[in-house]
C-alpha positions as CSV (number, residue, x, y, z in Angstrom):
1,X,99.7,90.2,84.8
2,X,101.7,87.2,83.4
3,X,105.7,87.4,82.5
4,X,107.6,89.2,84.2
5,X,111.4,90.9,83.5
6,X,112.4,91.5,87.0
7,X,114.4,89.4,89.4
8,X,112.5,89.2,92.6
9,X,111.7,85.2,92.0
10,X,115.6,85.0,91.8
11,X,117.7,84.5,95.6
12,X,120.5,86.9,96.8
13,X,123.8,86.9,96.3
14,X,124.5,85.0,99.5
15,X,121.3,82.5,98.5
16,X,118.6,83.7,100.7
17,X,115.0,83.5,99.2
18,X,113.9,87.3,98.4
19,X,110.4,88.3,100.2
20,X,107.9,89.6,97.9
21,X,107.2,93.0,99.3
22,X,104.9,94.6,96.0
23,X,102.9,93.2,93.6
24,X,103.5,92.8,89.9
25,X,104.1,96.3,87.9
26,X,103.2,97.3,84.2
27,X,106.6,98.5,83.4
28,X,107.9,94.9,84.5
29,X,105.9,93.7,81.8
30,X,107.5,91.1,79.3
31,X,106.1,89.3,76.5
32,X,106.6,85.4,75.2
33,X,108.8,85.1,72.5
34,X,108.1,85.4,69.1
35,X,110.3,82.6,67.8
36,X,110.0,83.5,64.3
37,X,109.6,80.7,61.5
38,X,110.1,79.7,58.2
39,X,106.5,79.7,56.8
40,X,103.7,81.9,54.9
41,X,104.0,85.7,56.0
42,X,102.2,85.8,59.6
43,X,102.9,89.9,61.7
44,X,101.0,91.1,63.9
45,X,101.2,94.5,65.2
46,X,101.7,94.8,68.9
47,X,101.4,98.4,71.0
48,X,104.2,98.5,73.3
49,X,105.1,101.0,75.8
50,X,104.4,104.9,74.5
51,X,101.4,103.8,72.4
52,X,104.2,102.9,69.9
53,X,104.1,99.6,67.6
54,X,106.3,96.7,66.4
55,X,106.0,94.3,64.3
56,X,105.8,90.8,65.6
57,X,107.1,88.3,63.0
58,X,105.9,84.6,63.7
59,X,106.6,83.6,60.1
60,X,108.3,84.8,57.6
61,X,109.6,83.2,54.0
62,X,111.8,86.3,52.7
63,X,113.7,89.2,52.4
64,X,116.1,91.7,51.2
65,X,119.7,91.0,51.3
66,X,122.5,93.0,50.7
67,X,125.6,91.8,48.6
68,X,128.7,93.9,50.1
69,X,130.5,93.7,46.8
70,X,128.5,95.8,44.3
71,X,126.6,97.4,46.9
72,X,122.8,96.1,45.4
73,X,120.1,94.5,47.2
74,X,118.7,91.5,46.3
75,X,114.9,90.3,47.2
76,X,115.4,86.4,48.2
77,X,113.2,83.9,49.7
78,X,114.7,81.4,52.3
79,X,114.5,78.0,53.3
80,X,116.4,77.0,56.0
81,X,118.1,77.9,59.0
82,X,122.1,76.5,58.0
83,X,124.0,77.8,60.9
84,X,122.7,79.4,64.1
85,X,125.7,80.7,65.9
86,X,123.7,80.6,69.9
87,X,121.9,77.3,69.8
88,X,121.4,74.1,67.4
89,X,118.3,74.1,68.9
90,X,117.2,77.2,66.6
91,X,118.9,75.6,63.8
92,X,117.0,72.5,64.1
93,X,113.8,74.2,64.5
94,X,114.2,76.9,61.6
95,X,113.9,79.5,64.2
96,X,114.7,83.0,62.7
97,X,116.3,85.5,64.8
98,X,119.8,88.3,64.3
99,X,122.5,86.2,63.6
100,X,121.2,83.3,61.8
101,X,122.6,81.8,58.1
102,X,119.7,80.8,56.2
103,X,120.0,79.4,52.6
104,X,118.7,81.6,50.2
105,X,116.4,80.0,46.8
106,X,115.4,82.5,44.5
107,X,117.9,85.6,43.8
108,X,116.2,87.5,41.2
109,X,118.6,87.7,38.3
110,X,121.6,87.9,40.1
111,X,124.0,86.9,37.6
112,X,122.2,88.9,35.2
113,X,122.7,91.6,37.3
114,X,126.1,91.7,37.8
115,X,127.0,90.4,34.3
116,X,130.7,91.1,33.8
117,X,131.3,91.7,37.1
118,X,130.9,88.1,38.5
119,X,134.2,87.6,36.1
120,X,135.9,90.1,38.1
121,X,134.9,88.8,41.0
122,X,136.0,85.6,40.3
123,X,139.8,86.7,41.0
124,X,139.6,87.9,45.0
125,X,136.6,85.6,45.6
126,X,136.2,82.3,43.6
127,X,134.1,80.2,46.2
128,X,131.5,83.2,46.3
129,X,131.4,82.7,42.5
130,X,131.3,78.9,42.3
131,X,128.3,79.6,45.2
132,X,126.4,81.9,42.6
133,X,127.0,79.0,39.6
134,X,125.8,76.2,41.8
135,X,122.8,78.4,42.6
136,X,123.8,78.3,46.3
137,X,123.9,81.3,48.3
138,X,123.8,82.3,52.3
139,X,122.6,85.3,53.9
140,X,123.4,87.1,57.8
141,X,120.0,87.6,59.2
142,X,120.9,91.3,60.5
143,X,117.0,92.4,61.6
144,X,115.2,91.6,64.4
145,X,112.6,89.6,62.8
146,X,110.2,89.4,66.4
147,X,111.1,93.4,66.9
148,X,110.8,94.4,63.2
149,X,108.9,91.9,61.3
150,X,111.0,91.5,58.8
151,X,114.2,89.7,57.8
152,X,116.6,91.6,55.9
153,X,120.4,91.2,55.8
154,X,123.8,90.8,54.1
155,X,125.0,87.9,51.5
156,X,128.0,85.7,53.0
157,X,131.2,86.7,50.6
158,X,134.9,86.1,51.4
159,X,136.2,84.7,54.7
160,X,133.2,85.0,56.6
161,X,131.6,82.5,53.3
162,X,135.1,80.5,54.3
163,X,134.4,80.2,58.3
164,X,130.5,79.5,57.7
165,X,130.9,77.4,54.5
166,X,133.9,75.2,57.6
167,X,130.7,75.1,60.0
168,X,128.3,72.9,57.5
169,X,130.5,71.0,57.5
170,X,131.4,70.4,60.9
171,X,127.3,70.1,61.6
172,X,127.1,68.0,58.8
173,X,124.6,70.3,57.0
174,X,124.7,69.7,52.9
């Protein structure tokens, strides 16, 4: 039946080798992962336990993200995985999962949208603001893109910006 999520290829606690005493059950069943990328749109729907479906993800190129501060959503395309906080393996790979800082390109408008507000703004939180001017800004993948099929999260601001904005640099990620 393929992959499997149980433990009887694993040894005991004292390290015998378990004996194999049944054979492979559906409700053991796992699947690959999806190891969602950067890339053209690519779901699939999958039926899962119940007759139920997700959506797999392999690619995906954008999303919506939600900027804390004025409480808007924002649709966004992304380009790269900046920061994975599990493995630089994902990062190096542009792997997509919960978790990961990608760089977002194209925020419709943003500044139009916000208008005066980005002045305001600029008092309690003037790296966010000098982000928005450069036209850089960095988004918490909070979905489960291999689950869901979709990426969708939150826009960096404030001290979480800080900390992430500390680990480029440390990676050496411009």
């Amino acid at each position: 039946m393929g992959i499997q999520r149980g433990d009887r290829h694993k040894r005991t606690k004292t390290g015998a080798k378990r004996g194999i005493h049944h054979k492979k059950r559906k409700h053991a069943l796992a699947r690959p992962p999806s190891n969602t990328k950067i890339g053209i749109p690519r779901i699939r729907k999958i039926r899962v336990r119940g007759g139920n479906t997700k959506n797999r993800g392999l690619r995906l190129n954008a999303g919506e993200f939600y900027l804390p501060s004025n409480q808007m959503k924002i649709k966004s395309t992304f380009s790269q995985v900046m920061y994975h906080p599990s493995c630089t393996e994902l990062m190096r790979t542009n792997t997509i999962t919960k978790g990961a800082v990608v760089k977002l390109n194209d925020f419709e408008g943003l500044k139009e949208r916000m208008g005066k507000e980005l002045d305001k703004l600029n008092k309690h939180d003037p790296v966010f603001v000098d982000m928005v001017n450069k036209g850089n800004l960095f988004g918490v993948v909070c979905t489960r893109p291999g689950q869901e099929g979709k990426a969708d999260g939150r826009i960096l601001q404030g001290d979480e910006l800080k900390f992430y904005m500390d680990r480029f640099k440390k990676g050496k990620v411009k």
